[in-house]
C-alpha atoms as an extended CHARMM CRD file, in Angstrom:
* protein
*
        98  EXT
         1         1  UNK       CA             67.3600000000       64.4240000000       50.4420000000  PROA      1               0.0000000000
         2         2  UNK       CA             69.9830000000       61.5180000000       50.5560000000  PROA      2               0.0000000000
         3         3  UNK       CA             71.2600000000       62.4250000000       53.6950000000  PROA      3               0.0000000000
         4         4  UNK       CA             67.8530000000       61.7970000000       55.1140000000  PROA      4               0.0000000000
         5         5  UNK       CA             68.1610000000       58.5120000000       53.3310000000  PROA      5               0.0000000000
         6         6  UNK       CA             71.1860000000       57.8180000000       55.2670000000  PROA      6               0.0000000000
         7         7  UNK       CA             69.6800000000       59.2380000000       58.0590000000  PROA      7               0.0000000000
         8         8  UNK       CA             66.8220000000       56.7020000000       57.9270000000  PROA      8               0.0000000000
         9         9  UNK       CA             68.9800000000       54.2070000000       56.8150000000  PROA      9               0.0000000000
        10        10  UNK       CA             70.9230000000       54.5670000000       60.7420000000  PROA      10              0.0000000000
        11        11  UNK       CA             67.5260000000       54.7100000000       62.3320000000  PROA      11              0.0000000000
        12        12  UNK       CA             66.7350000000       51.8290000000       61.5190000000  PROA      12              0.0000000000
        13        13  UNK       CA             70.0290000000       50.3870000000       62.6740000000  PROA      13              0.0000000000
        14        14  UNK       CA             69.1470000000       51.8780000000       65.9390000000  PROA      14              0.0000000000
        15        15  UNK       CA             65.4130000000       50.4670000000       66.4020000000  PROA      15              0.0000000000
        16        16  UNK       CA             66.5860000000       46.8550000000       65.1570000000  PROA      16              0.0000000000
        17        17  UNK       CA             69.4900000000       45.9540000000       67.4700000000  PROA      17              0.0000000000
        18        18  UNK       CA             67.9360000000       43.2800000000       68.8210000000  PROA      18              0.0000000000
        19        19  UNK       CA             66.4270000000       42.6130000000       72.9090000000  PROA      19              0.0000000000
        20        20  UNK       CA             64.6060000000       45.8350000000       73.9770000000  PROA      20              0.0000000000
        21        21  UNK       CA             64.6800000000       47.1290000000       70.1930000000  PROA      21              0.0000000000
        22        22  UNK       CA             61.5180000000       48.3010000000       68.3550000000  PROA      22              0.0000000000
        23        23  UNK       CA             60.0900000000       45.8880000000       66.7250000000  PROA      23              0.0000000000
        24        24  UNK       CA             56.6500000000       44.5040000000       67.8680000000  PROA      24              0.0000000000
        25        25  UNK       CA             56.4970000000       41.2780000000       65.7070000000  PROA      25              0.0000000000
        26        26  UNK       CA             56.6890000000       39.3390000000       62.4000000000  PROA      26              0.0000000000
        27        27  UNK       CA             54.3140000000       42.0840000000       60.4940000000  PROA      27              0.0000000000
        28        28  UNK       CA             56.8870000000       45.3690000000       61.4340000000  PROA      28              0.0000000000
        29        29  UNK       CA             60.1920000000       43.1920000000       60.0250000000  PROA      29              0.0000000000
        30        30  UNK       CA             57.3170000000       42.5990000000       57.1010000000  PROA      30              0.0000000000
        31        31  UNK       CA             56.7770000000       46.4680000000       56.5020000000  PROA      31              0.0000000000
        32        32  UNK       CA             60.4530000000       47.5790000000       56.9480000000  PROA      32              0.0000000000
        33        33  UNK       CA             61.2920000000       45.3590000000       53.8540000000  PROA      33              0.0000000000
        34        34  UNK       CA             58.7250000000       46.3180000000       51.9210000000  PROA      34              0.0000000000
        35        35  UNK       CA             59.4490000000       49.7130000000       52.2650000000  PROA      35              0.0000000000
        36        36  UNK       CA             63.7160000000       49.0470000000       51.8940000000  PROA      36              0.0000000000
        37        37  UNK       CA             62.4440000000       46.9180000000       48.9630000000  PROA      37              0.0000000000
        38        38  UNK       CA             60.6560000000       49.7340000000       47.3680000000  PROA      38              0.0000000000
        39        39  UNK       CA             63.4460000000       51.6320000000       48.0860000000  PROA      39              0.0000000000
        40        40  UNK       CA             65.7500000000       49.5050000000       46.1600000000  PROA      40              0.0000000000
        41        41  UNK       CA             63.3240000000       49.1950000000       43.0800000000  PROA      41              0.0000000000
        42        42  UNK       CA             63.7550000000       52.9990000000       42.6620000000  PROA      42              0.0000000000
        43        43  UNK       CA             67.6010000000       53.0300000000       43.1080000000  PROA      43              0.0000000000
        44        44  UNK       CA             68.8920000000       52.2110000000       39.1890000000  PROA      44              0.0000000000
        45        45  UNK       CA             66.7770000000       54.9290000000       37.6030000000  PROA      45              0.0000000000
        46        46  UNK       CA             68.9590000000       56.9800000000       40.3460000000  PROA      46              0.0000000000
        47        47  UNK       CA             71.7790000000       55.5970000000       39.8310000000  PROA      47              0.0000000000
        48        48  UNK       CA             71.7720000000       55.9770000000       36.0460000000  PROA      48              0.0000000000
        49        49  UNK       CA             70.4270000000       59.6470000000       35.5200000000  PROA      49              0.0000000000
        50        50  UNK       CA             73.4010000000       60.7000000000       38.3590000000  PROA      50              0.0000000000
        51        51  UNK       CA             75.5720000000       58.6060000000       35.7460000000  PROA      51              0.0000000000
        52        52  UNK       CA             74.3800000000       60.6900000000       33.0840000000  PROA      52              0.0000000000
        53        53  UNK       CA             74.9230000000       64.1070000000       34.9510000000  PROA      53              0.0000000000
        54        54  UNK       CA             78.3320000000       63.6660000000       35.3810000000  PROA      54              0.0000000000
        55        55  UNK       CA             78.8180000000       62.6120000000       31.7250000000  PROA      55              0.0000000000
        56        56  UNK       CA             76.7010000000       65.4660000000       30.6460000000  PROA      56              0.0000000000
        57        57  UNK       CA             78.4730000000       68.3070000000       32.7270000000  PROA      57              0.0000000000
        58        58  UNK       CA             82.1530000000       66.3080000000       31.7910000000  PROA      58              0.0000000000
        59        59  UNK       CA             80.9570000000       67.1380000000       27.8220000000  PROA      59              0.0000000000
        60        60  UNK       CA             79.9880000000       70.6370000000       28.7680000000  PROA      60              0.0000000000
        61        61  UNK       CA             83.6290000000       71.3240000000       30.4230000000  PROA      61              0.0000000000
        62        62  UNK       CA             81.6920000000       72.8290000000       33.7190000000  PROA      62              0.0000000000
        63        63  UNK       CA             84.3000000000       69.7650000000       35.4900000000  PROA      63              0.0000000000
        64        64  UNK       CA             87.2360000000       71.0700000000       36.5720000000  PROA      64              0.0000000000
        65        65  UNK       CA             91.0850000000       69.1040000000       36.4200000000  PROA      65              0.0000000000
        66        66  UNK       CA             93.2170000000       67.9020000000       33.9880000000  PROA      66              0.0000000000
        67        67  UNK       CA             92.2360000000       63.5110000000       35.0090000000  PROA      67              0.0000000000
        68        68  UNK       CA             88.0010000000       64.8280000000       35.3620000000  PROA      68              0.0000000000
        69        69  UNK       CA             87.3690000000       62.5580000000       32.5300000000  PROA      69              0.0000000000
        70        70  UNK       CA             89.1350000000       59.6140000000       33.8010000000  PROA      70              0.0000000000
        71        71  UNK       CA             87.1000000000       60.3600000000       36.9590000000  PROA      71              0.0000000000
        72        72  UNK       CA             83.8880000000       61.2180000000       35.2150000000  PROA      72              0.0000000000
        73        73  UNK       CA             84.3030000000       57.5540000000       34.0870000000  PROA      73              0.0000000000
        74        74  UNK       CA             85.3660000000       56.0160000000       37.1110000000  PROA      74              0.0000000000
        75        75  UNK       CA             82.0580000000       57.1820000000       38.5460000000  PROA      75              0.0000000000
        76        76  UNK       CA             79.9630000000       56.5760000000       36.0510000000  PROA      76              0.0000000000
        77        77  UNK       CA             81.3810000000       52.7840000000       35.9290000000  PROA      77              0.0000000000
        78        78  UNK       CA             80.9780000000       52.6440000000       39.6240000000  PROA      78              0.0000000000
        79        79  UNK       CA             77.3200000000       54.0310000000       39.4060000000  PROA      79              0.0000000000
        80        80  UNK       CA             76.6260000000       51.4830000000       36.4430000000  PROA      80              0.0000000000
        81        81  UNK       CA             77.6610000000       48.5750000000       38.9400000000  PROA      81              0.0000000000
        82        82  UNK       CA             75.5350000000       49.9270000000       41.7170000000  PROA      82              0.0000000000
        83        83  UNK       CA             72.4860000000       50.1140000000       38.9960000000  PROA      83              0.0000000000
        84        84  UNK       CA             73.3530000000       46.1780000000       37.9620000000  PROA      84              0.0000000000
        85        85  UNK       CA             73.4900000000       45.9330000000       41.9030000000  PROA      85              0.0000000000
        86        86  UNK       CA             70.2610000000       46.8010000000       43.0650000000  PROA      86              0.0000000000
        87        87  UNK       CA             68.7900000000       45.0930000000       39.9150000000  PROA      87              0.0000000000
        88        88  UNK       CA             70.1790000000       41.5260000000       40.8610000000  PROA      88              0.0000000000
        89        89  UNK       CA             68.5190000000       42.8080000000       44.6820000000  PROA      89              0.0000000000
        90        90  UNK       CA             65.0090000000       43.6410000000       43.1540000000  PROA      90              0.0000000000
        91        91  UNK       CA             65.3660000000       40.4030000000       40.7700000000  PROA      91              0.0000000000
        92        92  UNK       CA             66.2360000000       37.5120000000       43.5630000000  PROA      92              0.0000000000
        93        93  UNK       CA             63.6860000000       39.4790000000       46.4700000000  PROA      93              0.0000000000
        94        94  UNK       CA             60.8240000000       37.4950000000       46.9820000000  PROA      94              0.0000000000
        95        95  UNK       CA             57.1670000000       38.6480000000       46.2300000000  PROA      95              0.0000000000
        96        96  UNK       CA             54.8230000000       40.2690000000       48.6140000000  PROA      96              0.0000000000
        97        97  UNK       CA             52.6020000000       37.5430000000       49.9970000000  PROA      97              0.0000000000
        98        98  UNK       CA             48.6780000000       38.5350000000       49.1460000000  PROA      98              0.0000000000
């Protein structure tokens, strides 16, 4: 499933490059960000259960190596920043115009 995030994500690189690209006007650059926007909104509650995954399965011992926990907590640090991230994203994007 995030693969065809990713996937998407490079689609959209591809139908935006500019003169001959797919965009028909103001109201498509208008729906892409709402939808990316959307996207982003739903990104911390992600981000923070994948957080708590690796913390839960680095408790239960199923991760292997002797430095796992300093890893486990690299990541989770990392994913906590990418949370705080998309947060500061979802708090400075401007509202939808009615």
């Amino acid at each position: 499933m995030a693969g065809a995030v990713a996937e998407g994500i490079r689609t959209l690189h591809h139908l935006t490059l500019g003169p001959g690209d797919q965009l028909e006007g103001p109201n498509d650059v208008r729906d892409v960000i709402g939808a990316l926007s959307l996207a982003v909104s739903r990104m911390p509650q992600l981000l923070g259960q994948l957080a708590v995954f690796l913390e839960i399965e680095q408790v239960k011992g199923t991760l292997a190596g002797q430095d796992s926990a300093e890893h486990v907590q690299a990541m989770a640090a990392a994913l906590d920043g990418a949370r705080d991230a998309c947060e500061r994203v979802i708090a400075a994007a401007p509202r939808p115009c009615a």
